[in-house]
C-alpha positions as CSV (number, residue, x, y, z in Angstrom):
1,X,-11.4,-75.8,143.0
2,X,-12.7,-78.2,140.4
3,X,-11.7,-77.4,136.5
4,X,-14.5,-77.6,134.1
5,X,-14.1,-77.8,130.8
6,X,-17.3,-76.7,128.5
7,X,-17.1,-79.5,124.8
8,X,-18.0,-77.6,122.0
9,X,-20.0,-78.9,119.3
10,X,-17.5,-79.4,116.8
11,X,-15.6,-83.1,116.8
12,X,-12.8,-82.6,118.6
13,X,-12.8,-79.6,120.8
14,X,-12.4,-78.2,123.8
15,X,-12.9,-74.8,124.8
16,X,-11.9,-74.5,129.1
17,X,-13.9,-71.6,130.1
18,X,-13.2,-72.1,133.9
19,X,-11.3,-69.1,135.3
20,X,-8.4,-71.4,136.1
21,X,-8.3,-72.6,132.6
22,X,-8.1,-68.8,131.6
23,X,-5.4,-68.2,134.1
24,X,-3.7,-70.6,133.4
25,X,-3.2,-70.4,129.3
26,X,-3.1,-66.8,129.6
27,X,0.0,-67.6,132.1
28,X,1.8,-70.1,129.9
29,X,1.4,-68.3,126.7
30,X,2.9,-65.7,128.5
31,X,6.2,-67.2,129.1
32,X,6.1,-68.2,126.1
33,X,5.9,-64.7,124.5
34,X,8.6,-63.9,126.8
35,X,10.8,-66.9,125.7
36,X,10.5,-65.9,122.0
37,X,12.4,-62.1,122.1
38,X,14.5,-63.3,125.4
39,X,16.2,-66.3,122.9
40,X,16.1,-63.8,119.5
41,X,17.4,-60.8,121.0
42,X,19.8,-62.1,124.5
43,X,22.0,-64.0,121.8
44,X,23.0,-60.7,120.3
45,X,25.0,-59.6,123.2
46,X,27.1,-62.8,124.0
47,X,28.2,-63.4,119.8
48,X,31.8,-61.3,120.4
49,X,32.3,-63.9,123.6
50,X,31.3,-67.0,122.1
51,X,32.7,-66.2,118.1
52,X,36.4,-65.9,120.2
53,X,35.6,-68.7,121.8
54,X,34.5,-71.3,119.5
55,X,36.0,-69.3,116.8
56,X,33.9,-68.7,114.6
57,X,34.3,-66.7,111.1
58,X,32.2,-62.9,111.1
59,X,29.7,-65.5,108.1
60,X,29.4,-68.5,111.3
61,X,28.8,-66.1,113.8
62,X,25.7,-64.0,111.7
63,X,24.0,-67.3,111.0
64,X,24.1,-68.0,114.9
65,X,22.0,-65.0,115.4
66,X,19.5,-65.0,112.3
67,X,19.4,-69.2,112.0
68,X,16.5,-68.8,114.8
69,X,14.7,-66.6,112.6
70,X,14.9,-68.1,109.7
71,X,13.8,-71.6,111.3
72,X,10.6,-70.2,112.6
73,X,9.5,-68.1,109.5
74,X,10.2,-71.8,107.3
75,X,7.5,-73.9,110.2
76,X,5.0,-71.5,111.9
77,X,2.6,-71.9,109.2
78,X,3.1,-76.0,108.9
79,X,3.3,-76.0,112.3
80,X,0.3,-73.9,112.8
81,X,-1.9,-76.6,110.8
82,X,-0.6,-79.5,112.7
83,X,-1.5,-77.7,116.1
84,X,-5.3,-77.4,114.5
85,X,-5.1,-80.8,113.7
86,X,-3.7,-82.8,116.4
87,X,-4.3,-80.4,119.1
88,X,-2.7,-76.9,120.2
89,X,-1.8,-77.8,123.9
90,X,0.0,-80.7,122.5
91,X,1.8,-78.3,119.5
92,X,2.2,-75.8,122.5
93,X,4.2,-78.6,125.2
94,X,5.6,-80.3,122.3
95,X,7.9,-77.1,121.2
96,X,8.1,-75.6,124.8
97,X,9.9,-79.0,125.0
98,X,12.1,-78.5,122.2
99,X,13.1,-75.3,123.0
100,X,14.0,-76.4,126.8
101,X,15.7,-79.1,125.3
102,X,17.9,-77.2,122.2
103,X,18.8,-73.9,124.7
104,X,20.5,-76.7,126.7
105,X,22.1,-78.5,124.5
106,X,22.7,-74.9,122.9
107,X,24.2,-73.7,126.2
108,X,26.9,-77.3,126.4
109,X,27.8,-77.1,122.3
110,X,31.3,-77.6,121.6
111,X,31.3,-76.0,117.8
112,X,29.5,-73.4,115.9
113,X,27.8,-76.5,113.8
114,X,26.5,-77.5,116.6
115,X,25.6,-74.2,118.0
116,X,24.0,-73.5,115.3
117,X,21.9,-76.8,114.9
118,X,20.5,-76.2,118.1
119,X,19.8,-72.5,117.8
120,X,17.9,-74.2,114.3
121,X,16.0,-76.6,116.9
122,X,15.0,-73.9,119.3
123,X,13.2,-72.2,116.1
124,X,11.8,-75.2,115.5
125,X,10.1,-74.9,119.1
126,X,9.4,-71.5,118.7
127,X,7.5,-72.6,116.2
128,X,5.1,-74.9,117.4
129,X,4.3,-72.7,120.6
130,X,4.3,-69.6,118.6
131,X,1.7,-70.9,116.6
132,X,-0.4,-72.3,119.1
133,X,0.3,-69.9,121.8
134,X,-2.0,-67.2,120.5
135,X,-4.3,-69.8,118.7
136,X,-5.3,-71.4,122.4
137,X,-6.0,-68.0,124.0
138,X,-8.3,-67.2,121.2
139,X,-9.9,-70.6,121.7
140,X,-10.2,-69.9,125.6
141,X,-10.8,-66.3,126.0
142,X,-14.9,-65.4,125.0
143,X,-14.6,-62.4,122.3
144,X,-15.2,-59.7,124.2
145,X,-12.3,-60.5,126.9
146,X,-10.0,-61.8,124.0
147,X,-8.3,-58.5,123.0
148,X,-7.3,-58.2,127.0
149,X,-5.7,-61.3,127.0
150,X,-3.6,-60.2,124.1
151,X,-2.6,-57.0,125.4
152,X,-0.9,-58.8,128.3
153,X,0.1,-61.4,126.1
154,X,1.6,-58.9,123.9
155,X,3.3,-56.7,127.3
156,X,4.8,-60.0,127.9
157,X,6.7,-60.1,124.8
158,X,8.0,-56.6,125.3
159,X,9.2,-57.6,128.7
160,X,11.3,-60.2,126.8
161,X,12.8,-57.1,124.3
162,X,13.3,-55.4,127.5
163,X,15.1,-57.7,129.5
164,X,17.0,-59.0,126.7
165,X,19.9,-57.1,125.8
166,X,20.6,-56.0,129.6
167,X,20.4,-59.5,131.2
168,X,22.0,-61.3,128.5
169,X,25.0,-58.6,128.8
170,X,25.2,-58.8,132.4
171,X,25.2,-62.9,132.6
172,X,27.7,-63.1,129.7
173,X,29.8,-60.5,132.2
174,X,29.7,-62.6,134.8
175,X,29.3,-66.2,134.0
176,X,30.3,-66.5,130.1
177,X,28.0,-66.9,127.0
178,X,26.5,-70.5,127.9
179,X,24.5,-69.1,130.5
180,X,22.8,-66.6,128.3
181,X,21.6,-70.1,126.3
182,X,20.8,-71.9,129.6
183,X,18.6,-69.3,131.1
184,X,15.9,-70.2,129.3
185,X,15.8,-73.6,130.3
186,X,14.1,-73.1,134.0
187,X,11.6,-70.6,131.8
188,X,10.6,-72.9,129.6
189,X,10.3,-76.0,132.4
190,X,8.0,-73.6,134.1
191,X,5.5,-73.4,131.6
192,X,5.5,-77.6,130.7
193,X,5.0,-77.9,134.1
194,X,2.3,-75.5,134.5
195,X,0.6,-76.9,130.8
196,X,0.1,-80.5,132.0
197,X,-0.8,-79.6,135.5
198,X,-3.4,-76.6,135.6
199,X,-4.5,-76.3,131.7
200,X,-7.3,-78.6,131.1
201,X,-8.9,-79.7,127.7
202,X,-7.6,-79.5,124.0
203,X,-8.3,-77.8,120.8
204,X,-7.9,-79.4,117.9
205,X,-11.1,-78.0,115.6
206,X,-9.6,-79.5,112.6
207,X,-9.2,-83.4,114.1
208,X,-8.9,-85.8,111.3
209,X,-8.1,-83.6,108.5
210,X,-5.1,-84.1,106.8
211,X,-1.7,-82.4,106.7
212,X,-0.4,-81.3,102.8
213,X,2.9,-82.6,103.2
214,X,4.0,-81.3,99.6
215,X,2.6,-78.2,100.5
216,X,4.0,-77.5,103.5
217,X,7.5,-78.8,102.2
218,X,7.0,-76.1,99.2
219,X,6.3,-73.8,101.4
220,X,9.3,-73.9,103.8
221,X,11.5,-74.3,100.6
222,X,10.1,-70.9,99.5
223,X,10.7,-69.0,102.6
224,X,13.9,-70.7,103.4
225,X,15.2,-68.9,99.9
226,X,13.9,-65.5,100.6
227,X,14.8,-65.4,103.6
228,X,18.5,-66.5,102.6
229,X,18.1,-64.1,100.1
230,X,17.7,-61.3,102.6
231,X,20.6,-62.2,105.0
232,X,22.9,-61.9,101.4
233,X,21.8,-58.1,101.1
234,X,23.3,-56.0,99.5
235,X,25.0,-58.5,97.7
236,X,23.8,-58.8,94.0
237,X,22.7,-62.4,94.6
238,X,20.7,-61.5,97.6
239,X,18.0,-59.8,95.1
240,X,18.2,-63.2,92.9
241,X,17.4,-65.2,95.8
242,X,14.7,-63.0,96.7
243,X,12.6,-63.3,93.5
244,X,13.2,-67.1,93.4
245,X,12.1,-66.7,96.8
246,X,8.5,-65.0,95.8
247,X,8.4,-67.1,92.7
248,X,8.5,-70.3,94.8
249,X,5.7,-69.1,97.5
250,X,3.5,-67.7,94.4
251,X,3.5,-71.2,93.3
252,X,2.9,-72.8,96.4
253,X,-0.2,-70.4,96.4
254,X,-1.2,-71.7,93.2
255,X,-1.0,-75.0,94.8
256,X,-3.0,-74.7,97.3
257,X,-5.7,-73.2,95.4
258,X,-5.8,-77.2,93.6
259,X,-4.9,-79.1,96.6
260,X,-7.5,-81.4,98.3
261,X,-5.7,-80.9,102.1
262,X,-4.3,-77.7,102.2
263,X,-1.4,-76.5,104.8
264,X,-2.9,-73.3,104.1
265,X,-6.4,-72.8,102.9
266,X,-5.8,-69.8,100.3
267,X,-10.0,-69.3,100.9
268,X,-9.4,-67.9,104.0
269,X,-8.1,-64.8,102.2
270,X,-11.2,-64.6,100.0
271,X,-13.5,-61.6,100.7
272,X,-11.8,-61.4,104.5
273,X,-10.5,-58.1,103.9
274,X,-10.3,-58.3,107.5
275,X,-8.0,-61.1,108.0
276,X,-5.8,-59.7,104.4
277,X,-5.2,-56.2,105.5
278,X,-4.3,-57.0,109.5
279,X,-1.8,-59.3,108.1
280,X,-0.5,-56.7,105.7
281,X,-0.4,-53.7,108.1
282,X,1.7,-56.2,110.3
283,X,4.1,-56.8,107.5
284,X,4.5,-53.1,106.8
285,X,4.6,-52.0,111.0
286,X,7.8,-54.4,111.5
287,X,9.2,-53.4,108.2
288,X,9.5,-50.2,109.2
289,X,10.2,-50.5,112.5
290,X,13.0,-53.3,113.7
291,X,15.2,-51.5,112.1
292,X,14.6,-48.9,114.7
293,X,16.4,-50.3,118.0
294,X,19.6,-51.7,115.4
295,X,19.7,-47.8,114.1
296,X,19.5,-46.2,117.5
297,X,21.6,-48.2,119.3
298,X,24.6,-47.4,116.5
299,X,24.1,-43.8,117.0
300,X,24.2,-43.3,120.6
301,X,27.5,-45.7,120.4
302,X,29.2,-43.9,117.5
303,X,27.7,-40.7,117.7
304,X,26.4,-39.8,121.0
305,X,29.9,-41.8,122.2
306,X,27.9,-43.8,125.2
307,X,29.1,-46.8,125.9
308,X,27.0,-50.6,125.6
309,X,25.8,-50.2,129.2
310,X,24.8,-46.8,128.9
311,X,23.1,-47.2,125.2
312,X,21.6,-50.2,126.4
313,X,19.9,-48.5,129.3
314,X,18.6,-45.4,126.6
315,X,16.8,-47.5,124.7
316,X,15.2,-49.3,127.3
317,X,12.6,-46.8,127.1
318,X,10.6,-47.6,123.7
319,X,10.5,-51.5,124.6
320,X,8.9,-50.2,128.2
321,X,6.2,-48.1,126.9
322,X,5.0,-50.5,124.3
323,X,5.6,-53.0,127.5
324,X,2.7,-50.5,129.7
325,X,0.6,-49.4,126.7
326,X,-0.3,-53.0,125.2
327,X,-2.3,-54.3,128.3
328,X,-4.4,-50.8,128.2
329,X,-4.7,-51.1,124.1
330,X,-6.0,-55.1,124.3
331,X,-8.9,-54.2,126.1
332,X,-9.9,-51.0,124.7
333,X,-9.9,-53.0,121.3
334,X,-12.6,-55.4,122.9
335,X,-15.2,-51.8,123.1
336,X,-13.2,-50.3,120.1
337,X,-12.8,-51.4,116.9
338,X,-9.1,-52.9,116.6
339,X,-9.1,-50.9,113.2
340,X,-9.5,-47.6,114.7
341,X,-7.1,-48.6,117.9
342,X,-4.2,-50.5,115.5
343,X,-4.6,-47.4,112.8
344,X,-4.2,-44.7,115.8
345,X,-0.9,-46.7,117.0
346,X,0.4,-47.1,113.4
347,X,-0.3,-43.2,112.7
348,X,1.9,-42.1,116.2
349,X,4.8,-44.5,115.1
350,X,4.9,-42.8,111.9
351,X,5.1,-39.3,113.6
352,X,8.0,-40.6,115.9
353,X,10.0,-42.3,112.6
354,X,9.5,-38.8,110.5
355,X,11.1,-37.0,113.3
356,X,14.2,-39.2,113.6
357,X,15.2,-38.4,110.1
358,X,16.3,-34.8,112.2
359,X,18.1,-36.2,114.5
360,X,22.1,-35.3,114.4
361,X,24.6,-34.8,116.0
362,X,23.4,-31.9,118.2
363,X,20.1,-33.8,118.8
364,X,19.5,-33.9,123.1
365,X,18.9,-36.6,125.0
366,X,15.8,-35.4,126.4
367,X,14.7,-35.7,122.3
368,X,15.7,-39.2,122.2
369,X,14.0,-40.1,124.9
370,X,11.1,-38.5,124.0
371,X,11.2,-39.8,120.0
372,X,11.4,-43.4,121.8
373,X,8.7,-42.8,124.2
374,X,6.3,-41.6,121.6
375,X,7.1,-44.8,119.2
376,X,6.8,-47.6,121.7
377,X,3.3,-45.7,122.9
378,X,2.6,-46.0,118.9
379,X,3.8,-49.8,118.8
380,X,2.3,-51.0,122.0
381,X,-1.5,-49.0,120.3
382,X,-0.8,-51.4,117.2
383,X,0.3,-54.8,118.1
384,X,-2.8,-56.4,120.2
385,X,-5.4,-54.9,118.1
386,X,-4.4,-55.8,115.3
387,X,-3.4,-59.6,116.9
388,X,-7.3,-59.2,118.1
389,X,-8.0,-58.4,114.7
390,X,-6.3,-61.3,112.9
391,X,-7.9,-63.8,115.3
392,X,-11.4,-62.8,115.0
393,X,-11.9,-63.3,111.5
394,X,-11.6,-66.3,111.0
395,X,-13.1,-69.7,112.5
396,X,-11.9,-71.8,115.2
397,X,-10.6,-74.1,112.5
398,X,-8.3,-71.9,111.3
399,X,-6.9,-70.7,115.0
400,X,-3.5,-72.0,114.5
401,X,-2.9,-71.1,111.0
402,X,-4.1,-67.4,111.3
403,X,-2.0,-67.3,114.6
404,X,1.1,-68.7,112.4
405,X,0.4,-66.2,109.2
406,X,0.9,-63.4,111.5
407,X,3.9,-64.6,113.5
408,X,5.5,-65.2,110.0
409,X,4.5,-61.6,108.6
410,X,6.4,-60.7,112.2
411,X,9.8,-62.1,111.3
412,X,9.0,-61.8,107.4
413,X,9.2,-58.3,108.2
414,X,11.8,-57.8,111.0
415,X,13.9,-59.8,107.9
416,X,12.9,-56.8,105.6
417,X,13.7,-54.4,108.1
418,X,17.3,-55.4,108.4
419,X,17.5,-55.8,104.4
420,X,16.7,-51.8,103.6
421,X,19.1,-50.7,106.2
422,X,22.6,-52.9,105.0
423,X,21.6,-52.1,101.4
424,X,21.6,-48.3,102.5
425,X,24.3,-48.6,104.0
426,X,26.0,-50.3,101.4
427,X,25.2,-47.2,98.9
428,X,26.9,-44.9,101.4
429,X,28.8,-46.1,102.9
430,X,30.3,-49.0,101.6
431,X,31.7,-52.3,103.9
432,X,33.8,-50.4,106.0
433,X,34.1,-49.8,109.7
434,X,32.7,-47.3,111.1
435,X,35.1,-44.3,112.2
436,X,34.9,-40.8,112.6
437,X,35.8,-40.1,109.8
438,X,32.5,-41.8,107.8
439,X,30.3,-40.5,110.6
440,X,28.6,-38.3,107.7
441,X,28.0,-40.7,105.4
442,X,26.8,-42.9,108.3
443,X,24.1,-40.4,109.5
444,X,23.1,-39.7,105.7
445,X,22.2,-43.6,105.9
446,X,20.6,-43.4,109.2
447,X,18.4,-40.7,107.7
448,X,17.7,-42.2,104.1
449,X,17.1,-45.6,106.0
450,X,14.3,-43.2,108.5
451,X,12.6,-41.9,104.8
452,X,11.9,-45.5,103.4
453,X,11.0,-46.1,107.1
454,X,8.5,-43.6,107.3
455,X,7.4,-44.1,103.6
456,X,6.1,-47.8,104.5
457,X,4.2,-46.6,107.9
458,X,2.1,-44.3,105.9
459,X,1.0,-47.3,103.7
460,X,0.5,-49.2,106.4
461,X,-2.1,-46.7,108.0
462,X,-4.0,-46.6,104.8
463,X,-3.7,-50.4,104.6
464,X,-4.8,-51.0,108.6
465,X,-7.7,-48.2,107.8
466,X,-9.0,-50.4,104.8
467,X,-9.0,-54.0,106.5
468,X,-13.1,-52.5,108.0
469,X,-14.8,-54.0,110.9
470,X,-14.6,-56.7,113.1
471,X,-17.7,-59.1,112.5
472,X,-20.4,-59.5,114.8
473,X,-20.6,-63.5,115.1
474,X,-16.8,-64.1,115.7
């Protein structure tokens, strides 16, 4: 079959319309969005092997796990411009590339330094496919097919928080902690291969504008410290950290706003309530529910007395609804307004959050099953919308950039998330190990942590209900 590739008018671009072009981006972008949660998450169940290994310090063996993070939320909007400018297959190969590259040398490091340099390299790949991932299906997909696309797009990622924990505990098991690192290398070499073989054309709607190097350098700096600042919760100096933090990236704003090339053009934000509100409700959906999967596991372990294995395979259930639900919600926001879908999705996840503030001791399984089952239906209803929605308000130009400002509200929030819970913790129950006999104060936590929870998901229904419409000529 020959490709075709359809040249827009604008300088520059590319837009592959051909069914193989669609298959193709949709199928890289993909493993991609697997990639992402399979290198965040899979790390989490080898840090007790590899700490006694390379024997690291409980401080070494956090920033292991959160330095991936961190590095994505400091490039994803930088990155994001410099995929609009010089072309998001090349952004898209270029970090797919890293990322092959860093798990590797991830998988052979000698050191926590050096482990943690390369987990710092594979978020600096994350971010450059991240932000172009999303940005090139957009640029592909026709409107009316896009929010399809991202459903499946979005299904993939779950399947990455669903294989996660359970194949990453199984190869550390049975071939150590390196492999859990080198498993994503024959992932990732899949989808170069399949990038400069099948996927025709380029997209770079903003060819031969500059990138704001002082901007984008202010920018990173800012995130970088609140960031820090959230990892040093509930530590006094955390909260210091945290308003330099938002000083920093209120005057980077300012910046922009004088700026002739901007990393990110502040104007996009301008009477796009659209564009505003999706990338608030996003902020305010992961804030109040990472924290969700950390909690839950905890209690079945501590309370419910499963084991790993057996808590693990529990909470594969939310990951798997949201995993079946977001290819059914993508499309129905292409004949729905996202609004209505991502507000529907937000509203059940609030229902399932209120109702784990009851859960106890006493609480069956059946319950849990049923609490998870009704929040990953809720999830999987809000996150392709409301990706849908992002994406189609704005212009081409700004693809990779809106892509990016969503990803960072993603990790911005799962950041947050994380933050509420180990300062409410903190206030009950202190830094000590968790034993029987603080099982009380822990559940008082769990609860209090469930209320601020569930406080946030009712702002963020009002919030995704005032964002309005989709326009008509995206």
């Amino acid at each position: 079959m020959t490709q075709q590739v359809v040249r827009s008018a604008e300088p520059g671009a590319a837009v592959g319309t051909a069914p193989t072009n669609k298959t193709t981006a949709l199928f890289v972008v993909a493993l991609g969005s697997i990639l992402t949660p399979l290198s965040g998450t899979a790390v989490n169940m080898a840090l007790p092997k590899l700490g006694a290994d390379l024997k690291l310090d409980a401080v070494l063996l956090s920033w292991v796990a959160t330095i991936y993070l961190v590095t994505i939320a400091v490039f994803l909007i930088p990155l994001g411009r410099v995929a609009d400018i010089y072309g998001r297959k090349k952004a898209f190969t270029a970090g797919i590339v890293i990322c092959s590259l860093s798990s590797l040398l991830a998988g052979l490091s000698t050191s926590g330094g050096m482990l943690i340099l390369f987990r710092a390299m594979q978020g600096l790949g994350g971010g450059l496919f991240i932000g172009s991932g999303f940005a090139i299906l957009t640029s592909v997909f026709p409107v009316n097919e896009r929010g399809k696309a991202l459903g499946i797009v979005t299904a993939a990622t779950y399947i990455g928080l669903t294989m996660g924990p359970p194949v990453a505990g199984l190869l550390t098991e049975r071939f150590g902690w390196r492999s859990v690192f080198l498993m994503n290398v024959p992932i990732a070499l899949t989808a170069v291969v399949m990038v400069l073989w099948k996927l025709k054309g380029e997209w770079a709607d903003a060819r031969g504008e500059k990138l704001d190097l002082g901007g984008s350098a202010a920018y990173g700096l800012g995130v970088l410290i609140l960031m820090y600042g959230m990892s040093l919760l509930p530590k006094a100096g955390g909260a210091w950290f945290i308003a330099a933090g938002i000083l920093s990236l209120v005057g980077f704003m300012w910046w922009e706003t004088k700026a002739k090339s901007v990393v990110l053009d502040v104007r996009l934000f301008r009477g796009n309530k659209l564009l505003l509100f999706s990338n608030l409700a996003a902020l305010i959906n992961y804030s109040a529910s990472f924290v969700v999967i950390f909690l839950l596991g905890l209690y079945l372990q501590y309370i419910k007395g499963l084991n790993p294995e057996e808590a693990g395979l529990v909470m594969i259930v939310q990951p798997a609804c949201m995993m079946a639900i977001s290819p059914l919600a993508g499309p129905l926001s292409d004949r729905i307004e996202p609004r209505v879908v991502a507000t529907a999705g937000m509203g059940l996840a609030t229902i399932g959050i209120v109702m784990l503030i009851f859960v106890g001791p006493e609480t069956g399984m059946t319950t849990i099953f049923a609490l998870q089952a009704i929040l990953g239906i809720g999830f999987g209803l809000f996150s392709s919308p409301n990706t849908n929605a992002v994406m189609s308000s704005v212009e081409k130009k700004a693809y990779g950039v809106a892509s990016s400002i969503l990803s960072t509200m993603r990790v911005v929030g799962q950041m947050t998330s994380m933050g509420i819970a180990a300062v409410l913790f903190s206030v009950y129950m202190g830094r000590v190990e968790i034993t029987p006999e603080v099982y009380p104060q822990f559940l008082a936590a769990f609860k209090m942590t469930f209320i601020v929870s569930s406080s946030l998901c009712v702002v963020g229904i009002f919030t995704s209900l005032a964002r309005g419409n989709r326009p008509d000529h995206i």
